[in-house]
C-alpha positions as CSV (number, residue, x, y, z in Angstrom):
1,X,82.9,90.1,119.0
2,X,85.9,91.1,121.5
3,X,86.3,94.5,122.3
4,X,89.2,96.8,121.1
5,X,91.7,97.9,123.5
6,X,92.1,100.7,125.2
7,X,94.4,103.4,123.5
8,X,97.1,103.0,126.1
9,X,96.7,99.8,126.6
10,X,100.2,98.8,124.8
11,X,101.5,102.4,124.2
12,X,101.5,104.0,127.6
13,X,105.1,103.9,128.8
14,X,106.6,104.6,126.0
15,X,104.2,107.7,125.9
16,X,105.1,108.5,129.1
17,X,108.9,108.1,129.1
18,X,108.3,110.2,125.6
19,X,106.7,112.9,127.6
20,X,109.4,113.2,130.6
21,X,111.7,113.2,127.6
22,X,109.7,116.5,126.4
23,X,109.8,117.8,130.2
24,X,113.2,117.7,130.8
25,X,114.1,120.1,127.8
26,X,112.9,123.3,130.4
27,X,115.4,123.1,132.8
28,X,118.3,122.2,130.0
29,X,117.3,125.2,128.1
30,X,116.8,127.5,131.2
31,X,119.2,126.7,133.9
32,X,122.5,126.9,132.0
33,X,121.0,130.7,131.1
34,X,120.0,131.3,134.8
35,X,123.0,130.8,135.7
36,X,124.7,132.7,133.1
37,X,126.8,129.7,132.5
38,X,129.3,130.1,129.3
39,X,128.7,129.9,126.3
40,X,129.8,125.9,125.9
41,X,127.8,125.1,128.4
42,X,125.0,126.7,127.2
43,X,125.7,124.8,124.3
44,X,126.0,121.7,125.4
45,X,123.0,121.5,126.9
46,X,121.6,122.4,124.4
47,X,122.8,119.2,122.3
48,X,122.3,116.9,125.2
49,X,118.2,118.4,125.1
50,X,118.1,118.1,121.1
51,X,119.2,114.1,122.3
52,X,116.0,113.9,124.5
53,X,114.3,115.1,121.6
54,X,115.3,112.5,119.4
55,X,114.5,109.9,122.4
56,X,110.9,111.5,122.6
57,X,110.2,111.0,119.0
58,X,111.7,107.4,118.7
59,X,109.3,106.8,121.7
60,X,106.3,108.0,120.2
61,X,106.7,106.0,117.4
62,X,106.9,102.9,119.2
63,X,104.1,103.6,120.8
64,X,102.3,104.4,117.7
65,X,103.2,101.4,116.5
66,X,102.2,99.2,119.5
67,X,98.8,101.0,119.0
68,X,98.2,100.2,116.0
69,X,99.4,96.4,116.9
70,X,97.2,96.2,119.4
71,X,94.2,97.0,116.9
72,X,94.2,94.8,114.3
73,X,94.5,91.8,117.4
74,X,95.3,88.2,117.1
75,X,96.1,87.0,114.1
């Protein structure tokens, strides 16, 4: 009987990337305010975060997926 993988054993970089996705959304959010930046940049960054969002999500499905691969094994 082989053992089962390790959770991250396929899905760790995309978790990863998916999480410095997730990190950089503070200092999008915050700096533009700092800085009292106008209102189209605030807003900009504000869609270029919401893109890292999407990326974050796409990534943790992948790596969902390469998870739950990696479980049912060889075929």
């Amino acid at each position: 009987m082989d053992a089962a993988p390790a959770v991250g054993a396929r899905g760790g970089a995309p978790v990863a990337c998916a999480i410095l996705c997730i990190y950089v959304l503070a200092p999008l959010n915050a700096i533009p305010r700092m800085v009292d930046a106008s209102a189209a940049v605030v807003t900009a960054c504000g869609l270029v975060a919401f893109g890292f969002v999407v990326a974050a999500v796409i990534l943790l499905i992948r790596a969902e997926r390469a998870v739950r691969l990696a479980s049912k094994g060889p075929r």
